[in-house]
N, C-alpha and C positions, 0 to 999 in steps of 0.2 A: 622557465617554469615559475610559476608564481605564487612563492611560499605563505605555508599556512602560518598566521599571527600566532606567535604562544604566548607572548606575555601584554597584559595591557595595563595603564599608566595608572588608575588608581587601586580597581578592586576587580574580584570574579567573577561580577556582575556588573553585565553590561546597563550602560546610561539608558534614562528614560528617552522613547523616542521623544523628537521634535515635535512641535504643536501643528508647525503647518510644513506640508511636504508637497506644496502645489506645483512650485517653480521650477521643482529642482529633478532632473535624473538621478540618480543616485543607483553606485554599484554597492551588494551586500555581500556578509562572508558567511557564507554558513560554518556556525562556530564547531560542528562535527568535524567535515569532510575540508573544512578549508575551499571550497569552492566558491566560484564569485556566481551572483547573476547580475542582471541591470531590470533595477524600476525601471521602468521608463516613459516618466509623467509627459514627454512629448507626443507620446502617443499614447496618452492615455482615454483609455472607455468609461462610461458610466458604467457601474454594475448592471440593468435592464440590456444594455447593449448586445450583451454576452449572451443573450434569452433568443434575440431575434438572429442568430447566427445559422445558414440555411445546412442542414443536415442531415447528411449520405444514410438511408435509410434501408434495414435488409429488406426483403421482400417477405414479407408476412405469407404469402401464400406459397410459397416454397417447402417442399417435403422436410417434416420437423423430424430426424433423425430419436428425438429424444426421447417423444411421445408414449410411444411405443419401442422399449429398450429391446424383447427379442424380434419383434417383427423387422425393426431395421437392420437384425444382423451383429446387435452393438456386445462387446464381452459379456460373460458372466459379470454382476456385481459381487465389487469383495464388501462391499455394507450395503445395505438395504434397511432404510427407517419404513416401517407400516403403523398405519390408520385402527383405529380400532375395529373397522371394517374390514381390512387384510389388505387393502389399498394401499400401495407406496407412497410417502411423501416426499422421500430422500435416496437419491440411490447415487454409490461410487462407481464407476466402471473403470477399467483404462481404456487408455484413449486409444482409438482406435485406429490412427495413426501418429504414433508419437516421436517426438523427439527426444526418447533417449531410450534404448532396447534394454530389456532384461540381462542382468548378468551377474556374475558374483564379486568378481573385480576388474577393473579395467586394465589392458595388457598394453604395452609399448608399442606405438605406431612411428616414435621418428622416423626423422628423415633426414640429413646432413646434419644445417645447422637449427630446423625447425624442432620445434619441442611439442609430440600430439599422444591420445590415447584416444583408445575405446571408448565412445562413448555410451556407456551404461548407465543404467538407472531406472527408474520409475517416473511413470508419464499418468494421472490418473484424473478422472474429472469428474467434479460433484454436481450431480443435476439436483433439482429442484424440483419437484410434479408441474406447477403449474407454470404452460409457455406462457404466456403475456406477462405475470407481474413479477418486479424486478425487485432484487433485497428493500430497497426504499420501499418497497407497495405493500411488503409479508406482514405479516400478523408475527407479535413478539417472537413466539415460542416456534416461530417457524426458520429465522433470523438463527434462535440462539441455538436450533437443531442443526441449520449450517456452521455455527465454528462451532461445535459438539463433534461434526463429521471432522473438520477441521484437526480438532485434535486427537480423535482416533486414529485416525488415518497417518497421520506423522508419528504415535506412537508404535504405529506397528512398520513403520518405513525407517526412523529413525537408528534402530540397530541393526541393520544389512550392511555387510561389508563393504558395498560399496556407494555408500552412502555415507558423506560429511555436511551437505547440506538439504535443508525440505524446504522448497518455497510453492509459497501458496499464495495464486493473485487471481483476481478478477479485471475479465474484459467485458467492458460494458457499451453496446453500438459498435458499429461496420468500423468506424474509424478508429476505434480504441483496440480495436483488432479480433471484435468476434465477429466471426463468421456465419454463426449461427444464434438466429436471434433468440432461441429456446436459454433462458439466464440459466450460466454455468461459471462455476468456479474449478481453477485447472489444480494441480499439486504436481510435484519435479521433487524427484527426489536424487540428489547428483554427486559424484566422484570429487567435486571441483568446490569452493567455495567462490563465490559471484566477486567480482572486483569492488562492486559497491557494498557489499555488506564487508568487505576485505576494508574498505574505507572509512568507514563506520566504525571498527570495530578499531582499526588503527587510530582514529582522530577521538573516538572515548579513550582509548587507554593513554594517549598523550598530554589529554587533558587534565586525566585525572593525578597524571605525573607532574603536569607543573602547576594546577591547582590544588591538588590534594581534595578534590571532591567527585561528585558523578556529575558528568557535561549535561545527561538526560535530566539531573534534578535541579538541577542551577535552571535549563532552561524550562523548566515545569514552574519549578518557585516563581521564576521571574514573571513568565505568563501570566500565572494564577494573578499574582499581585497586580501589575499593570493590567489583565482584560481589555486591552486592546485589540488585541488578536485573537482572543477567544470568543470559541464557537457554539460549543456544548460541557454540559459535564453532570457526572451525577454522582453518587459514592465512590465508584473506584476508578473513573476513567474520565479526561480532561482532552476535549478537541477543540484545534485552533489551528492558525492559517500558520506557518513557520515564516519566521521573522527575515532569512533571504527566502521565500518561494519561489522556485525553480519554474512554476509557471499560475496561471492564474485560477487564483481559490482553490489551489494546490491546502490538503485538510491533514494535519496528522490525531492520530487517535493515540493518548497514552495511557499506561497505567498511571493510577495517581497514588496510590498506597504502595502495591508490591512491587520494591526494586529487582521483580524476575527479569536476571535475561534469559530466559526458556519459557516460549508459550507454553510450551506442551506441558504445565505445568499448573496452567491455570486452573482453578477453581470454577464449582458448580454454579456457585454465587455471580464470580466473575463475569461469567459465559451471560449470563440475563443482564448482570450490568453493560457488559458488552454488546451485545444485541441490540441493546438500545442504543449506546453511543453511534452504534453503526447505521443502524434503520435511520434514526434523528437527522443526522449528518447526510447519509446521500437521499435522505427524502429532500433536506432544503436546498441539497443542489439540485436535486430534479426541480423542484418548485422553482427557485429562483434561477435557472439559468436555463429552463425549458428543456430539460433531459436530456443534458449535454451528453457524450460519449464520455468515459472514462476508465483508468484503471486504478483499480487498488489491489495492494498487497501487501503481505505480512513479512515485516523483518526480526528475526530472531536471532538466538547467537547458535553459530555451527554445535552440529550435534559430532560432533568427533571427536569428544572426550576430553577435552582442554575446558578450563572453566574459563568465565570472559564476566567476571564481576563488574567491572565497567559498563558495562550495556545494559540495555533496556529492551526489551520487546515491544513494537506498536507498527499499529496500520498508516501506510502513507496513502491517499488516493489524489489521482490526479486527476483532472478534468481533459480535457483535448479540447483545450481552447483556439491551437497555434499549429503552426507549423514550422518546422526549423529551416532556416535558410541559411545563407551563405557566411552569417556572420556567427552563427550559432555552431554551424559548420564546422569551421574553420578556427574557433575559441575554443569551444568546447560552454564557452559563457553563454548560458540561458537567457533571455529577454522577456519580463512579465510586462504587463501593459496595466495593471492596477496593483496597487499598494495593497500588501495585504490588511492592513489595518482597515481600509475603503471595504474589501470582500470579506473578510470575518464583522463586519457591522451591518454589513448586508446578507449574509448567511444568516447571521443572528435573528433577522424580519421573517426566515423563516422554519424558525423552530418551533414545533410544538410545546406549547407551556401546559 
């Protein structure tokens, strides 16, 4: 096992990176989770590179389930946003085959020495009216209407019994895992907290124990000041490529003022700041990496009643650059093929000023 660093030789702020990183592979630690990846300048891309990469594309003329929510059959909506014309522009449904069924608490399924339950919960998904354009293409207020949906929808999931965790992520492209090319954001509302937010929340609260600060603002302060890795930012919210990137122009989105660890909590103000950090950011990777596949999602701290002062709330989005193979397999260690400081300078060429 390969232990997480807790203490380092000068201060709680990590060294300025190196001037040049041509030569060199170089493994990183993500100062959260303790987890390593590998730069790995041997094989490394131009940014442009990443644009001409051929990709698995759904079939646009295939029956759009979405279009038409009763004609295809799909649940009643529990929210439904309307147009001043009576036109929907937002609508929740659940999903209509989900992975995890209704119920009010999960009951004991062991078996010898295996440890299982019930899987219960809330499976729900946020459509959009319009099938072709994708959060990067919306119009602001159409952006800040989805995390609007966002957080009503966790607030009224979030105190069900059988409910300790709400995750809420976006698939983007056949390869990032939607199947359906109509843009859609899913919501889980689960029994279980996720290993990696378990991870997260363990490596904030450790750090904060042997730094005596928050890991999320050490590494916000450090960003801001270097902007080497930074992406975007405007009043409340600061995005930028995280210093180990787990894979290429891997983007995290943070709050930059409120130390919330609970989305559901965010503000109206927020929500517009937010919409733009988000449009801004996967428009420039659509522009600059030619509408890669990706996923984003939101990490927040469990809603189960425990506070978790340590944490921060914010969106990670990953690109679908890679594929894992044998050695990623088998580590568990991630391989990025471009430095992130190379892809947040290159992001940076396509932001809106």
């Amino acid at each position: 096992m390969i232990e997480k660093k807790t203490e380092k030789a000068t201060s709680d702020v990590p060294k300025k990176p190196k001037e040049s990183r041509e030569t060199e592979s170089e493994l990183r630690q993500d100062i959260i989770t303790g987890d390593w990846v590998v730069i790995a300048t041997g094989r490394a891309k131009r940014p442009d590179e990443f644009a001409s990469q051929e990709r698995i594309q759904n079939d646009r003329n295939a029956p759009d389930p979405f279009s038409d929510l009763q004609a295809s059959g799909q649940k009643e909506p529990v929210l439904i946003y309307r147009r001043s014309d009576g036109e929907w522009s937002l609508a929740v449904i659940p999903n209509l085959y989900p992975a995890f069924t209704n119920g009010r608490v999960p009951h004991d399924l062991s078996e010898g020495p295996y440890f299982a339950m019930s899987g219960v919960g809330f499976h729900e998904v946020i459509i959009t009216r319009d099938s072709r354009r994708s959060i990067a293409d919306l119009p602001l207020w159409q952006v800040a209407e989805v995390i609007d949906a966002y957080q009503d929808r966790y607030l009224s999931l979030m105190t069900r019994k059988s409910v300790k965790y709400v995750q809420i992520f976006h698939n983007h492209g056949k390869e990032a895992g939607a199947s359906i090319p109509h843009p859609h954001s899913q919501l889980m509302a689960i029994p279980i907290i996720s290993p990696y937010i378990d991870l997260q929340l363990r490596g904030a609260e450790l750090y904060r124990k042997n730094h005596r600060s928050n890991v999320f603002q050490t590494i916000l302060d450090y960003e801001a000041e270097t902007r080497t890795r930074f992406v975007f930012e405007n009043e409340h919210f600061f995005a930028f490529c995280p210093f180990a990137s787990r894979v290429a122009f891997e983007t995290w989105i943070i709050p930059k003022k409120s130390a919330n660890p609970y989305f559901e909590r965010i503000t109206n103000e927020e929500k517009l700041s937010l919409a733009e950090a988000l449009q801004q950011t996967l428009s420039a990777i659509k522009k600059g990496l030619g509408d890669p596949p990706y996923n984003f999602y939101l990490n927040t701290a469990p809603c189960d009643g425990k506070d978790y002062p340590y944490y921060r709330w914010h969106i990670e989005i990953l690109p679908k650059t890679a594929v894992w193979a044998g050695f990623e397999l088998s580590t568990g260690v991630e391989v990025s093929t471009i430095q992130p400081e190379v892809a947040a300078e290159y992001l940076r060429g396509y932001i809106e000023s």
